[in-house]
N, C-alpha and C positions, 0 to 999 in steps of 0.2 A: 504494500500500500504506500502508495506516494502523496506529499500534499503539495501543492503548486500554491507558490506565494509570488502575486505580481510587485516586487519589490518597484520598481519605476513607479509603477501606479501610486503605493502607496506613499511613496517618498517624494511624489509631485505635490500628496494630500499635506504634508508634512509641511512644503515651502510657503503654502497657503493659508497657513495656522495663525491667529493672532499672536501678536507677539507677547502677552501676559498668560503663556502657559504654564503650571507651576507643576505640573508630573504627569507621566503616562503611567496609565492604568492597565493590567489585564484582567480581564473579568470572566470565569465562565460563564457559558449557557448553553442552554440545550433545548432540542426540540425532537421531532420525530426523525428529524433525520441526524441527529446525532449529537454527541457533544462538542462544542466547538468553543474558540477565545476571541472577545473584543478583545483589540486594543484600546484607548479610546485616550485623546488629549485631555486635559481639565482645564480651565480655563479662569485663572481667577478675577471676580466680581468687580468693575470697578464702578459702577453707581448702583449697583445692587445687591442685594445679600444672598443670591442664585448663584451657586459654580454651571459652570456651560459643559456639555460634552463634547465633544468632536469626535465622532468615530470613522478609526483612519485602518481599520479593517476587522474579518470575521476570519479565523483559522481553524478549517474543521473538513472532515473527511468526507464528510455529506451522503454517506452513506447506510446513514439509518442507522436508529437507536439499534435495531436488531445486530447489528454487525458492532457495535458498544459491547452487547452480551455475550458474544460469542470471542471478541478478543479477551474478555475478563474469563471466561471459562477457559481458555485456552494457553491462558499467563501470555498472554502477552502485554496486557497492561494490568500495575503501573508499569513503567512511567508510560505517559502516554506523548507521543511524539509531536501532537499539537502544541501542547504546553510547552518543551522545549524547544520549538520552532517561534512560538509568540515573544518565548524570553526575551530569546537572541535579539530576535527582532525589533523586539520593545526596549531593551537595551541600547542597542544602536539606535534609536530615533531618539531616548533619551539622552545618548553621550552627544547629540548631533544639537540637541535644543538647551544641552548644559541645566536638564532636572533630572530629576530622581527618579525612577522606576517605580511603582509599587505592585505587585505581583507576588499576592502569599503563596501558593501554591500551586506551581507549575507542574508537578509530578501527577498529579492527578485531581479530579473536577471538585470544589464545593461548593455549597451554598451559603443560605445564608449564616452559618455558623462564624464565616469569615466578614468582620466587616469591609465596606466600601473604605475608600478613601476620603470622600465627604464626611462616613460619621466619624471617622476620626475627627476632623475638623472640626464638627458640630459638638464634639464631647458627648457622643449617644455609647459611648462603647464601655461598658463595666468591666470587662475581661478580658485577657491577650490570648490569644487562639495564638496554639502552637506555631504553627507556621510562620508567625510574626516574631519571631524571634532574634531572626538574625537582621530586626530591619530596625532600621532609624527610625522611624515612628514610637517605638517601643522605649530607647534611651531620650529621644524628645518626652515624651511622656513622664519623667521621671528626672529630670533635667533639674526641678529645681525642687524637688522633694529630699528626704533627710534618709537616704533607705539605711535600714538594720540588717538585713541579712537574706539572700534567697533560699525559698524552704522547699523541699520535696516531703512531703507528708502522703499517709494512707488513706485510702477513702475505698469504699465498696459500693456499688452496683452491678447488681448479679455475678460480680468477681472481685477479688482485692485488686486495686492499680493503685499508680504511682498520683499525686497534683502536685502542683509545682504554682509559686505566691512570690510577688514581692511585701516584703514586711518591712512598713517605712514607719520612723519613730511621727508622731501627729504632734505632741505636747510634752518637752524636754521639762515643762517647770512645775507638771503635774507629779505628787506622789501617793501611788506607783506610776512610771511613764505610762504614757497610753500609747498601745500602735495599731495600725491598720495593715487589713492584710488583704493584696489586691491579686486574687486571682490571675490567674494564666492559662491554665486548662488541665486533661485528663491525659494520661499516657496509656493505652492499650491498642490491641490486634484487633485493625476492623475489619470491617466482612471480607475485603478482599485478600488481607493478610490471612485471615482463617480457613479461606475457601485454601486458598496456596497451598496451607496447612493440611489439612484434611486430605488432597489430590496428592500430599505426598510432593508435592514440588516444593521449588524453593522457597524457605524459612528467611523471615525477615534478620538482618544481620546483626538485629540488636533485640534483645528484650524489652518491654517499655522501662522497666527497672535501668535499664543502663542508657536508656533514651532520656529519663528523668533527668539520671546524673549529667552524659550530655548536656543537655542543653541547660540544666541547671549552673554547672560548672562553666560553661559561658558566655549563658547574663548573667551570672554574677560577676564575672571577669569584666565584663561589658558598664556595668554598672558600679567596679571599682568598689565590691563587699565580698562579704564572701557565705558559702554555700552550706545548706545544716540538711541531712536525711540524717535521720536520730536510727535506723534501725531500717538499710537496704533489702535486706536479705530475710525478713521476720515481719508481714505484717500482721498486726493485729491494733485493736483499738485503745489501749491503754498505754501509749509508746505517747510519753511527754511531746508536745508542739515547742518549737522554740522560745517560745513568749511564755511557756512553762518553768524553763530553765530561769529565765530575765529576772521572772516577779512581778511582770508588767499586764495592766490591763487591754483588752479589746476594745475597740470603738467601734461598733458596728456600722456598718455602710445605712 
């Protein structure tokens, strides 16, 4: 399967662009005939409080969600070759227009579990979906906050997994301190990992456990603190949270 990308085309769409673009976007979507990726410019407001879109292409195989089902039975996806086709490409029209990319998840499709890049802006977003992790929007966010420590803690639905939190101090002059603790997201095997699993093919190369640590051990790096799993290998529910250790109180959202 090939996908054909009119790069001329799109890159005539590109010269034509106002000149207050502030990031390219890729977004999935899907329809019947398949999953596919905007690119799309953003465009920021200048007498209005409206971001603009500009969509400067669709990258998708167009051959039917059925043909979606039968690559994911087949392992052939992830990753899927759209997503790393829109990267690229969304990359280079970002190094060409000197902004930022933003594109959580190019390995394979999601919804709305991922915010857009307006709610970031809009401040609609409670939690950092994994996938945003390695992005500047995530160290913007936290830019001028006071953080204590990143946590990987246990949590259970229908399975023990790994969460992972920023824990930032709220009130230094309160006693006990108070901190907040601002979610991230879940670490486990989703369907498509499982089906893998089950057919006997390939196992993903990390357990969410050491997925935890991962990307824990690199926002915290990123965020210049440092990282607490009180107990990797053992979970159950009476394993101290860090802010157990402290003596400090919660402040609920």
């Amino acid at each position: 399967m090939s996908i054909t990308i009119n790069r001329e085309q799109v890159f005539e769409k590109v010269k034509q662009l106002p000149p207050n673009i502030v990031v390219i976007e890729g977004v999935w979507d899907g329809d019947s005939s398949g999953w596919c990726v905007d690119l799309v410019a953003i465009e920021e407001p200048l007498l209005s409080h409206y971001f603009r879109t500009h969509l400067l292409t669709s990258i998708g195989h167009g051959l039917g969600e059925i043909h979606d089902f039968n690559r994911m039975l087949t392992g052939q996806i992830p990753p899927y070759p759209e997503g790393k086709l829109a990267y690229e490409l969304g990359q280079a029209i970002a190094d060409q227009l000197n902004v930022p990319l933003y594109f959580p998840s190019p390995e394979k499709p999601v919804g709305d579990e991922v915010p857009r890049w307006v709610d970031w802006q809009a401040g609609r977003v409670s939690s950092i979906p994994i996938g945003l992790i390695d992005s500047q929007v995530v160290i913007d966010r936290f830019s001028t906050a006071e953080i204590a420590v990143v946590e990987a803690y246990w949590g259970y639905l229908h399975t023990w997994h790994p969460r992972l939190a920023v824990i930032t101090l709220e009130d230094r002059a309160s006693h006990p301190l108070k901190y907040k603790s601002h979610k991230i997201g879940k670490l486990y095997w989703d369907k498509e990992d499982m089906g893998r699993i089950i057919r006997g093919q390939s196992i993903p190369s990390r357990t969410p456990t050491e997925e935890a640590i991962r990307i824990g051990e690199l926002l915290a790096e990123k965020l210049h603190t440092t990282f607490y799993f009180m107990s990797p290998d053992n979970p159950q529910w009476r394993i101290p949270r860090w802010i157990d250790t402290q003596g400090g109180e919660w402040i609920r959202s």
